[in-house]
Chimera marker file (.cmm) of the C-alpha trace (Angstrom):
<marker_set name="trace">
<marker id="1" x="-52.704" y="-91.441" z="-62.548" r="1" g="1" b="0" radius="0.5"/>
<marker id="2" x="-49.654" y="-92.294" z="-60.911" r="1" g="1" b="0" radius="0.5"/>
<marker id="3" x="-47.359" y="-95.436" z="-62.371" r="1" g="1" b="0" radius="0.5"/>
<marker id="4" x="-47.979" y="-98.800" z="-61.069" r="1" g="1" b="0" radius="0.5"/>
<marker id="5" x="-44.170" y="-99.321" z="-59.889" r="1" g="1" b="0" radius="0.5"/>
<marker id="6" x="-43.980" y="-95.671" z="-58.574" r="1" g="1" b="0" radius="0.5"/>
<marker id="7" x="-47.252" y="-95.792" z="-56.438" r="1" g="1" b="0" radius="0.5"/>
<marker id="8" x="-45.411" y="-99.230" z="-55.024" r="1" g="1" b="0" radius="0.5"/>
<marker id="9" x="-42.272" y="-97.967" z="-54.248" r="1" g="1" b="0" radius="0.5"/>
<marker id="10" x="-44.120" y="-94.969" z="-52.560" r="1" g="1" b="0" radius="0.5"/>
<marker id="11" x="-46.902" y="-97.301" z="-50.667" r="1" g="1" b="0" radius="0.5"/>
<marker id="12" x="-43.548" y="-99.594" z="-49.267" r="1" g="1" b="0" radius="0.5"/>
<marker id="13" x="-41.869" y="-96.209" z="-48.239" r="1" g="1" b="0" radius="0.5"/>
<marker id="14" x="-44.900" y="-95.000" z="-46.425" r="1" g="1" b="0" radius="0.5"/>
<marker id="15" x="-45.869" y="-98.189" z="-44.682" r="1" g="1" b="0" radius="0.5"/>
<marker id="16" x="-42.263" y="-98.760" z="-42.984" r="1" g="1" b="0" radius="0.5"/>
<marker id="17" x="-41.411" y="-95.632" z="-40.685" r="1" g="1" b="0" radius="0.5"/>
<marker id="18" x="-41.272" y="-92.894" z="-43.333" r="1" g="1" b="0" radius="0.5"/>
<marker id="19" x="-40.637" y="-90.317" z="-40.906" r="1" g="1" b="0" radius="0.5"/>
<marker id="20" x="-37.214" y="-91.940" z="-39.589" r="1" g="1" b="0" radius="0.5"/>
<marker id="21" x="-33.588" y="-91.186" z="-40.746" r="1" g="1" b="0" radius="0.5"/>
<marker id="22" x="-32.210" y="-94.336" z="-40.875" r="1" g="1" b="0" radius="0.5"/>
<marker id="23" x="-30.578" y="-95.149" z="-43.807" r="1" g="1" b="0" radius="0.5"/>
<marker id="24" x="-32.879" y="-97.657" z="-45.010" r="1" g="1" b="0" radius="0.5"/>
<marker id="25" x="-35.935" y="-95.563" z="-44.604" r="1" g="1" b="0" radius="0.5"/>
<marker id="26" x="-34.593" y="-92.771" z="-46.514" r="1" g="1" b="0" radius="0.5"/>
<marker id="27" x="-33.592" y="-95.179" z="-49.283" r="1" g="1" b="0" radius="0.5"/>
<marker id="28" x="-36.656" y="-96.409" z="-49.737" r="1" g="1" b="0" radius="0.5"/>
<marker id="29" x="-37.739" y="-92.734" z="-50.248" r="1" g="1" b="0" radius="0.5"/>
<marker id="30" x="-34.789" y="-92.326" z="-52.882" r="1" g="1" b="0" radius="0.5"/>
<marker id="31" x="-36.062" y="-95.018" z="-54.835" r="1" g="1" b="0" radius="0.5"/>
<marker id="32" x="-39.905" y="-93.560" z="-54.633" r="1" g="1" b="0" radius="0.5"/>
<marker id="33" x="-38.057" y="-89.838" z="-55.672" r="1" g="1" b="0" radius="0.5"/>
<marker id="34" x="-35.919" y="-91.765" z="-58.560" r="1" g="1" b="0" radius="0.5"/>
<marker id="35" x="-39.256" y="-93.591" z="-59.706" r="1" g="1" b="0" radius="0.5"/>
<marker id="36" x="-41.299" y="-90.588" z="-59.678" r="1" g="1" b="0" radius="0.5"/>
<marker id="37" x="-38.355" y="-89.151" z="-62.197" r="1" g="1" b="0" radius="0.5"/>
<marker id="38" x="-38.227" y="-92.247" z="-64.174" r="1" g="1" b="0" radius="0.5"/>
<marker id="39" x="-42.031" y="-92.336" z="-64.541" r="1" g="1" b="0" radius="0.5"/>
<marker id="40" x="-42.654" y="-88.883" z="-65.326" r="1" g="1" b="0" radius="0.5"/>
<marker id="41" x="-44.938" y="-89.192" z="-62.375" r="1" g="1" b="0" radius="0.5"/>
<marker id="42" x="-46.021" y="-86.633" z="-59.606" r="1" g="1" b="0" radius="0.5"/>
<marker id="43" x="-47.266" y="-87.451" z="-56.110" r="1" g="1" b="0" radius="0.5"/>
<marker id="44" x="-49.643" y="-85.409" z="-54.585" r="1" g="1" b="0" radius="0.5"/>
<marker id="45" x="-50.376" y="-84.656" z="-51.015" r="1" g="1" b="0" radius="0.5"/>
<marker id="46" x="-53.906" y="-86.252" z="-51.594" r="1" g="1" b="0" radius="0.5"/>
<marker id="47" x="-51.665" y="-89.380" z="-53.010" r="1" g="1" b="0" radius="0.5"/>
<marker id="48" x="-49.270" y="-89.542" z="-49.511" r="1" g="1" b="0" radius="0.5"/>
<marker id="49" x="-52.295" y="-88.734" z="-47.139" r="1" g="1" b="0" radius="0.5"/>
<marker id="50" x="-54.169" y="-91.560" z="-48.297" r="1" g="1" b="0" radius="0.5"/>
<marker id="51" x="-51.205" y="-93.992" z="-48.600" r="1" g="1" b="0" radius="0.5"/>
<marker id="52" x="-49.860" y="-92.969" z="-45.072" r="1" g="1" b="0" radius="0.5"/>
<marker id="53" x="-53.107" y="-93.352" z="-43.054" r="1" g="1" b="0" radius="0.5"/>
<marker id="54" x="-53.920" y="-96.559" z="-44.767" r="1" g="1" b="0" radius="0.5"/>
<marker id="55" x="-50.924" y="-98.152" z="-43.191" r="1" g="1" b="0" radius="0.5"/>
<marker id="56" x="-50.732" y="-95.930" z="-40.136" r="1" g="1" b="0" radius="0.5"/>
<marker id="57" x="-54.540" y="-95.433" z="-39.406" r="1" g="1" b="0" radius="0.5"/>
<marker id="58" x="-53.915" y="-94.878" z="-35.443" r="1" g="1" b="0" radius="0.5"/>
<marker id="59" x="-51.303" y="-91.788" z="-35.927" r="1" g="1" b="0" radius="0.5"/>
<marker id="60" x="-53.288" y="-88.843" z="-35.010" r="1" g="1" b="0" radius="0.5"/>
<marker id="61" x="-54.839" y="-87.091" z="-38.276" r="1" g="1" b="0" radius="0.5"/>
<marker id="62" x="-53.496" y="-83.680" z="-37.549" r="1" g="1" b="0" radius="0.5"/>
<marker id="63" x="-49.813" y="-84.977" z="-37.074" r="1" g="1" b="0" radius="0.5"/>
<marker id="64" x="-50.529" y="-87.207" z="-40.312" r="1" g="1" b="0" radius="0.5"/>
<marker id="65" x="-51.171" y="-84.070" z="-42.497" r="1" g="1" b="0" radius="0.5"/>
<marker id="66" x="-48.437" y="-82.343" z="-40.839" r="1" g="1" b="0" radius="0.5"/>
<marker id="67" x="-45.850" y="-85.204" z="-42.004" r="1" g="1" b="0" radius="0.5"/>
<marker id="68" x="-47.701" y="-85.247" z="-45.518" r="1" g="1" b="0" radius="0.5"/>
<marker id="69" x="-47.266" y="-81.907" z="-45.903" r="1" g="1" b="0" radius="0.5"/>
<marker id="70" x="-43.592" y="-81.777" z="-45.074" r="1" g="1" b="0" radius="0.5"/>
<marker id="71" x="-42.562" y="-84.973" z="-47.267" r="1" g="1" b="0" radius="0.5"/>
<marker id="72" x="-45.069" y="-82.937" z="-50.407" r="1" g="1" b="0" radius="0.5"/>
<marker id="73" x="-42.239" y="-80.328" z="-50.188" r="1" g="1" b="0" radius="0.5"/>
<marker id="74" x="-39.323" y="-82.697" z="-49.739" r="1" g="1" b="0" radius="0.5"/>
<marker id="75" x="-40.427" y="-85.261" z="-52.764" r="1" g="1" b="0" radius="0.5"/>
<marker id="76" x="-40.825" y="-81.680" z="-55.133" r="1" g="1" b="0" radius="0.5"/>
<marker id="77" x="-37.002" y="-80.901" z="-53.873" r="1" g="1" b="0" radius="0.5"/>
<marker id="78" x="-35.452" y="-84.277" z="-54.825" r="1" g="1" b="0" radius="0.5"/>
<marker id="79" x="-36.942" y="-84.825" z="-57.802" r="1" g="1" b="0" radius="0.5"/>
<marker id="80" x="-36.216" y="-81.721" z="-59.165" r="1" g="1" b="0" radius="0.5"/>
<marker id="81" x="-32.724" y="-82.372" z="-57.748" r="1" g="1" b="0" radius="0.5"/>
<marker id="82" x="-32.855" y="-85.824" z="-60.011" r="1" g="1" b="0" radius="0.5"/>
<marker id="83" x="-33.772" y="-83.598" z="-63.105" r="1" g="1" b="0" radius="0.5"/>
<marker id="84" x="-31.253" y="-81.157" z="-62.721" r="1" g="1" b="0" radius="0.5"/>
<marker id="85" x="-28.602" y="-84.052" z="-61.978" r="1" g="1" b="0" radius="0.5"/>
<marker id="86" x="-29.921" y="-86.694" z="-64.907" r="1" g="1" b="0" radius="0.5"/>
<marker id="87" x="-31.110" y="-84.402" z="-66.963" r="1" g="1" b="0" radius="0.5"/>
<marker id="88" x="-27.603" y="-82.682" z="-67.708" r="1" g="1" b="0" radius="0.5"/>
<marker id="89" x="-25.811" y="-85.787" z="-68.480" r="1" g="1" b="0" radius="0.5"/>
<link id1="1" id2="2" r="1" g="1" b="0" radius="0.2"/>
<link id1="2" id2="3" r="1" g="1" b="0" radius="0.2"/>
<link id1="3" id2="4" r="1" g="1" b="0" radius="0.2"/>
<link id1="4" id2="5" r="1" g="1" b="0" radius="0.2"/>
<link id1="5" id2="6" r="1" g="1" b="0" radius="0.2"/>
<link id1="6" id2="7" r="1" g="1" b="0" radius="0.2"/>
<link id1="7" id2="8" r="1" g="1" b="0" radius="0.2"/>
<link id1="8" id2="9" r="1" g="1" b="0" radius="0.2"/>
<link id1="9" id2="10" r="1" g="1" b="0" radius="0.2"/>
<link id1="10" id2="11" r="1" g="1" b="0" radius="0.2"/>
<link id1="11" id2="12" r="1" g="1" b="0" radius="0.2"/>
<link id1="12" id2="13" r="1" g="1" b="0" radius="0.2"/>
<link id1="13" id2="14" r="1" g="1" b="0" radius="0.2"/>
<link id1="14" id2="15" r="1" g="1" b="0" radius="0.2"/>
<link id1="15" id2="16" r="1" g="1" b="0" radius="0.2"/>
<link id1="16" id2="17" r="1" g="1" b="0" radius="0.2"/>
<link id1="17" id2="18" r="1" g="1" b="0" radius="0.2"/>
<link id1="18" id2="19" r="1" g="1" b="0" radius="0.2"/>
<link id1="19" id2="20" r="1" g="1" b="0" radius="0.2"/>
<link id1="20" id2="21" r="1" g="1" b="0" radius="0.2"/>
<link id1="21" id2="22" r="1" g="1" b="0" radius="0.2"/>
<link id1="22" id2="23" r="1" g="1" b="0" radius="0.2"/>
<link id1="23" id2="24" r="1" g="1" b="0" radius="0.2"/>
<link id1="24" id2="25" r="1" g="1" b="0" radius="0.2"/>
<link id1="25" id2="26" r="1" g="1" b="0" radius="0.2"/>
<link id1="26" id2="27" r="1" g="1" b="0" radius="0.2"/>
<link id1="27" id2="28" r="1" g="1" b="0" radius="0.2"/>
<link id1="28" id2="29" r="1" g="1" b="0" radius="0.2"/>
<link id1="29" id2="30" r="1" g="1" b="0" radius="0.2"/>
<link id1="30" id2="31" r="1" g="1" b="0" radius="0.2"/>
<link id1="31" id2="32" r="1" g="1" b="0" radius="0.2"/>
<link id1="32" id2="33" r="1" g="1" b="0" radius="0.2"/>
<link id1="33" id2="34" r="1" g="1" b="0" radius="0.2"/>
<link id1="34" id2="35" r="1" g="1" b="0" radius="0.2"/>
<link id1="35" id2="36" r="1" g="1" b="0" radius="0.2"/>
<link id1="36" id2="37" r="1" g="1" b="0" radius="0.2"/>
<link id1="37" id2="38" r="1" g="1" b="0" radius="0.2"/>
<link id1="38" id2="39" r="1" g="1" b="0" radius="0.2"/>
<link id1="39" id2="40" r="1" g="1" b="0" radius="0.2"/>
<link id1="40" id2="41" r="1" g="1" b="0" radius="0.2"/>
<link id1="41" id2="42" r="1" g="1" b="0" radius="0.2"/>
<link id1="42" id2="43" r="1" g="1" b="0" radius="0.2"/>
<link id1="43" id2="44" r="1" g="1" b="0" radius="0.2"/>
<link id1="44" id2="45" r="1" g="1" b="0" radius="0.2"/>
<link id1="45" id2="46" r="1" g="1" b="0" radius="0.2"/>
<link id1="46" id2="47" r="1" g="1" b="0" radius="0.2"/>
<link id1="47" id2="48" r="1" g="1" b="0" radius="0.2"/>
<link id1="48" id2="49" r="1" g="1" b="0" radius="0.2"/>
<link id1="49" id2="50" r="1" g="1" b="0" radius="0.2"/>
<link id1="50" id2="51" r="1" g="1" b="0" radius="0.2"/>
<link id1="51" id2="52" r="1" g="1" b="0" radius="0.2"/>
<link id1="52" id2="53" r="1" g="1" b="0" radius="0.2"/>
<link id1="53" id2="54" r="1" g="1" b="0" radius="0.2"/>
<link id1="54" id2="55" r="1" g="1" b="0" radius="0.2"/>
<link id1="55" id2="56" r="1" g="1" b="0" radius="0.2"/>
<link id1="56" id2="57" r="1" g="1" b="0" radius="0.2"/>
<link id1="57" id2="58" r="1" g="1" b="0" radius="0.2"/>
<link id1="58" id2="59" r="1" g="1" b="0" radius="0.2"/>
<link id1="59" id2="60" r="1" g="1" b="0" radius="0.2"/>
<link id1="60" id2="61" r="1" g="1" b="0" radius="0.2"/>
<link id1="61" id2="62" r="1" g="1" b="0" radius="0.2"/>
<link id1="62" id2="63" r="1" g="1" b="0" radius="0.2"/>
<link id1="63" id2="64" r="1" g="1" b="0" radius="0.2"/>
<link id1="64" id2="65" r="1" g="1" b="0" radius="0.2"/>
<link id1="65" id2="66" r="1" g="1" b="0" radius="0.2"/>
<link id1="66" id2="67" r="1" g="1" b="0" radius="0.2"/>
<link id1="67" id2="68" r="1" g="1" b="0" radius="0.2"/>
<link id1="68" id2="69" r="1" g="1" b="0" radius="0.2"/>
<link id1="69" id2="70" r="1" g="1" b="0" radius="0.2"/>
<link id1="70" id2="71" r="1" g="1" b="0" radius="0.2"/>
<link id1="71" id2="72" r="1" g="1" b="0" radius="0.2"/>
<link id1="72" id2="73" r="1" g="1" b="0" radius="0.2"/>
<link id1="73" id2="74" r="1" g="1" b="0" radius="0.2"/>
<link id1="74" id2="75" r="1" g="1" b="0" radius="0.2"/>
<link id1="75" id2="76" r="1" g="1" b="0" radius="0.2"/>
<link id1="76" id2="77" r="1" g="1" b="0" radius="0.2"/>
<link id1="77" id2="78" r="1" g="1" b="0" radius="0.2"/>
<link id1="78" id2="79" r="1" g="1" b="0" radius="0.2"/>
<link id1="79" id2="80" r="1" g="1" b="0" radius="0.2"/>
<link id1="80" id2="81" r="1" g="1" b="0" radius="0.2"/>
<link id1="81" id2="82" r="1" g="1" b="0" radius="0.2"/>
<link id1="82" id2="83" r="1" g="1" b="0" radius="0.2"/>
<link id1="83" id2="84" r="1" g="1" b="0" radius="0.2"/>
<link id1="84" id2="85" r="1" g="1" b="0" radius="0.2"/>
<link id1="85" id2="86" r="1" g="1" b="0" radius="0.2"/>
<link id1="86" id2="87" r="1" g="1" b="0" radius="0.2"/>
<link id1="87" id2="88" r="1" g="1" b="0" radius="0.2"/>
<link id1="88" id2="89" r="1" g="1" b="0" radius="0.2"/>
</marker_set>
């Protein structure tokens, strides 16, 4: 079961505009990343799915898996980019 301050941090990202570039959105995904790393947590797809269409329920359900899907893979990157980095210190 995912932490209580990770699955917030990842609930904030997801209900802003996750899938923009602006700097603020992808902070707030660096700070979900850096929790899940902090935590010692892991965030399924099941997890984003269901946090994404809960604030977004009127995206269309195919492009909603399609985003989930991409941002599984991208989370998996940067945290193992945060263990390799914090880890070696």
């Amino acid at each position: 079961m995912m932490d209580k301050d990770t699955k917030e941090k990842m609930d904030f990202w997801l209900s802003q505009h996750p899938e923009s570039t602006h700097p603020l959105d992808e902070r707030r995904n660096f700070r979900f990343v850096l929790e899940l790393y902090l935590n010692h947590d892991n965030a399924q797809f099941e997890d984003l799915y269901e946090s994404f269409r809960h604030s977004h329920p009127t995206y269309d359900e195919q492009y909603s898996r399609e985003l989930c899907e991409k941002w599984d893979v991208e989370i998996s990157k940067l945290k193992r980019f945060a263990e390799y980095l914090l880890d070696e210190e």
